[in-house]
N, C-alpha and C positions, 0 to 999 in steps of 0.2 A: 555399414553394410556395403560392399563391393559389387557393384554395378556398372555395367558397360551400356552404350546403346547404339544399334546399329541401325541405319535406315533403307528400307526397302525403297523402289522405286516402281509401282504397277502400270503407272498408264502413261502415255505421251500425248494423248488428244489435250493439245496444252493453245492457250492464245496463240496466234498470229499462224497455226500451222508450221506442217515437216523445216519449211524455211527456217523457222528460227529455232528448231528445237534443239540445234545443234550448240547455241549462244543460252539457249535458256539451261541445258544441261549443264554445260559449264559450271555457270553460276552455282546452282542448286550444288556442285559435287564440292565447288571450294567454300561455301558454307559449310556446308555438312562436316568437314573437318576445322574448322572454324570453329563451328559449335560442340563440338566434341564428340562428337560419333566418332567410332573406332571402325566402322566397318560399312562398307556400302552395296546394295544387294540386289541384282534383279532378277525376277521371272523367267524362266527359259519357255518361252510360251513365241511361237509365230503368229496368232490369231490372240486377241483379247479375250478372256474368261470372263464367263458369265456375271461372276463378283463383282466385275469392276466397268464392264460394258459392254459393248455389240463385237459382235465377230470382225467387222470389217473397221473397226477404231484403229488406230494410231498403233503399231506395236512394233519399238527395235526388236532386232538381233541379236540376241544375250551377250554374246563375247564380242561382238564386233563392238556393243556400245561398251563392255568391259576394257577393250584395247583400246576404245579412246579415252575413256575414264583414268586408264591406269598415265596419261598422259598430261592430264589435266587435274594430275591430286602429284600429294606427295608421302604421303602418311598412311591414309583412311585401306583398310582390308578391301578386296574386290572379289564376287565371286557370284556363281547363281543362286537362287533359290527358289528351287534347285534344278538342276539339269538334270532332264527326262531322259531315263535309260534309253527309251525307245529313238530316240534323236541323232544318236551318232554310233557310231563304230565305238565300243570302247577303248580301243588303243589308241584310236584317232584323238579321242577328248581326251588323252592321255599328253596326246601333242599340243591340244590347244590350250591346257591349262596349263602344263608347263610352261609356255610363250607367254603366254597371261603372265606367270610368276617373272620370268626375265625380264620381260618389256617393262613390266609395276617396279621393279626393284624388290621382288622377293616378297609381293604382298597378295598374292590370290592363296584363295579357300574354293574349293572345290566342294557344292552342296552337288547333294543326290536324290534321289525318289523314283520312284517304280511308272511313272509317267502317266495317267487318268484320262487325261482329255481326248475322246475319240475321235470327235467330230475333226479336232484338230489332225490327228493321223488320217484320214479319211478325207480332207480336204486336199495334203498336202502329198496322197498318196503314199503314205507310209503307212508298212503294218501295225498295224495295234494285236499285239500279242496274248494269251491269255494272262492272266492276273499271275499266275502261279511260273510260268514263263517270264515274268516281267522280274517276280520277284527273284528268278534264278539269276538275271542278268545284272541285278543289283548286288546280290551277293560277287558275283565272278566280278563286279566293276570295283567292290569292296578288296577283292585279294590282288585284282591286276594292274591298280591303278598306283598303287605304292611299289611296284614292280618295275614298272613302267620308268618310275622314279628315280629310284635307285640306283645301284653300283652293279655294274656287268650286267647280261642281258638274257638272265635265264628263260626257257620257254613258258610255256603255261597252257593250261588246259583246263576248263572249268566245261560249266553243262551247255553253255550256251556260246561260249568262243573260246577259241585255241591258236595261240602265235608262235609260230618258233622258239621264237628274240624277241625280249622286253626292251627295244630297243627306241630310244627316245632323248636323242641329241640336240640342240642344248637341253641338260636337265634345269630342272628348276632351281633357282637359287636359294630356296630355302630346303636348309637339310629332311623338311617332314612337311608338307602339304595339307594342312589339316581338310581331315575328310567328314563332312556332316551328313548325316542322313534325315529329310524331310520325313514327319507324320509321325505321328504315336498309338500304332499299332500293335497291343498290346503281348500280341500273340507271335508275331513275325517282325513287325520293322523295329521293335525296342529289342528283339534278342540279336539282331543284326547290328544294331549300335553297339551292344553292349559286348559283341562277338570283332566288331575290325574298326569302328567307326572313334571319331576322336570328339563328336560331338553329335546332338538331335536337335529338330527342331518343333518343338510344341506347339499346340492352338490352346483354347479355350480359356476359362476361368481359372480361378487359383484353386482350388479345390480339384479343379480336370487336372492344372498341372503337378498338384503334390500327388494324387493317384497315379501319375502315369511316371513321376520320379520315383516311386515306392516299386512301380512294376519294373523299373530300370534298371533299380539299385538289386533287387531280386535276378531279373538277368545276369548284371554283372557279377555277381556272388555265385552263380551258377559256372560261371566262363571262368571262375578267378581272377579276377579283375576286381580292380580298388575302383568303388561308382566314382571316386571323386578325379580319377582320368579323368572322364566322361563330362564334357561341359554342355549344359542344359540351356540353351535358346529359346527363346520363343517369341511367334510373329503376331502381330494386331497390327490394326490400326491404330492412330491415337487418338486419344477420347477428343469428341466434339468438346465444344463450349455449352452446349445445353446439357451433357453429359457431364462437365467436370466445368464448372464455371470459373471456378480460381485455381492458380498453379497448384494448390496445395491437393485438392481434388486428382489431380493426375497422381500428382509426390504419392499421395496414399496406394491409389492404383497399382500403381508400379510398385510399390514398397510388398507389397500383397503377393505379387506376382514371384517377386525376390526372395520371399518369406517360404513361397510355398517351392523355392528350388531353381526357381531360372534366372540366372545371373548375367545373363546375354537378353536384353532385351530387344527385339528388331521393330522397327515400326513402319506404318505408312503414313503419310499427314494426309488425310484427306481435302484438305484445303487447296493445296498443292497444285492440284492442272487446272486451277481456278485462280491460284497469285495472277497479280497486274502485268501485262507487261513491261511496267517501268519499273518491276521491285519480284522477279519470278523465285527470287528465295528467301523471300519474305516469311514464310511458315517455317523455315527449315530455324531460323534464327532466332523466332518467337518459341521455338521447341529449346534452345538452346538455356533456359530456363528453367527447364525438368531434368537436364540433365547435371546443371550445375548443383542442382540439391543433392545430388547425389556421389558428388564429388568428395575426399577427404578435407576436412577444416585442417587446416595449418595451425 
């Protein structure tokens, strides 16, 4: 079975403090492709989410800590998950992930989602727009951002922005920028993957994710579209030791999750902003053991 595994990264409230997060990152990014992760992924969040801790925790800046990431790997995918419509200009993040992709050597992925957190817009004085507004900007981010990319610089006009010129010098080095769209919304964000997006990103159990693959594959059939374009992700955590006490415990887990359609799995190690500081990617390399089970036998 063909498995991939990508690692998210939520929080920075890590040992020793801001000082050394910069040397703890490091670390943690050249494991990570060490261990075999294909992809590496973070939050586009200014303030910490409730999930994971207090408003005023630790929290980089999604692509600033991407553009130094993409400096400090040489392999591993780089990209958000996902960046908040509501956060930028969308031509603008048209610019910055194309930079992402030059600087990386042609390795960013550009995640999306309709952006939730209000406290956050509210805090940092940005609008938070209705639900149904957000989702317009998602779509219009969905047709302009491959635009943007592209060859020549045609205009564009969607409901919620309108550019002359799809203009965006250096383009990316990679001829297709794959675009994912965050959440499994059965209704609206699976017909929007299923309609421009090159991939989704799922929660829950195996049974949430074969339902919400079956609501996908139904989209795509609708759009004319072969689901299997469409690559199926999905984010957790990775299971405690009181959860999965033996490597094989995870193996299964994952296998599960595989079984019911997501072949991208992403994870977070909770352990993580709790490694020593004499060993900060300790957990990432202890993971590297679930991933090997799922590698091809020679």
């Amino acid at each position: 079975m063909s498995v991939d595994f990508g690692l998210q990264i939520p929080r920075f409230t890590w040992p020793g403090g801001p000082a050394e997060t910069r040397d703890r990152l490091s670390q943690v990014a050249a494991a990570a492709e060490e261990a075999g992760f294909t992809s590496l992924w973070l939050m586009d969040h200014v303030l910490q989410i409730p999930l994971h801790g207090e408003p005023d925790d630790e929290m980089l800046e999604s692509f600033t800590t991407l553009g130094f990431l993409a400096g400090q790997t040489r392999s591993i995918k780089l990209g958000p998950l996902v960046a908040g419509i509501t956060y930028r200009n969308i031509a603008h993040l048209a610019k910055i992930v194309a930079t992402l992709d030059v600087l990386s050597g042609g390795r960013a992925a550009c995640g999306l989602g309709a952006a939730w957190y209000a406290h956050e817009h509210e805090t940092y004085g940005w609008r938070f727009p209705p639900l149904d507004e957000r989702y317009a900007a998602l779509e219009d981010a969905l047709q302009l951002l491959p635009l943007m990319w592209g060859k020549g610089s045609p205009p564009f006009t969607g409901r919620t922005i309108s550019v002359p010129a799809a203009i965006c010098s250096p383009r990316p080095l990679q001829d297709h920028v794959p675009l994912l769209v965050g959440g499994g919304g059965e209704r609206r964000t699976l017909r929007l993957v299923a309609r421009y997006a090159d991939a989704c990103n799922l929660t829950g159990d195996p049974a949430t994710v074969q339902r919400k693959v079956a609501v996908l594959r139904q989209h795509c059939e609708a759009e004319g579209r072969d689901p299997t374009d469409v690559k199926v992700t999905h984010l957790s955590r990775a299971l405690t030791p009181a959860e999965a006490p033996e490597p094989a415990d995870h193996v299964a887990w994952y296998r599960q999750l595989a079984e019911a359609g997501a072949r991208k799995l992403i994870v977070s190690l909770p352990d993580l902003p709790d490694a020593p500081r004499s060993d900060p990617a300790a957990p990432v390399r202890r993971f590297a053991r679930i991933i090997a089970a799922f590698r091809p036998r020679e």
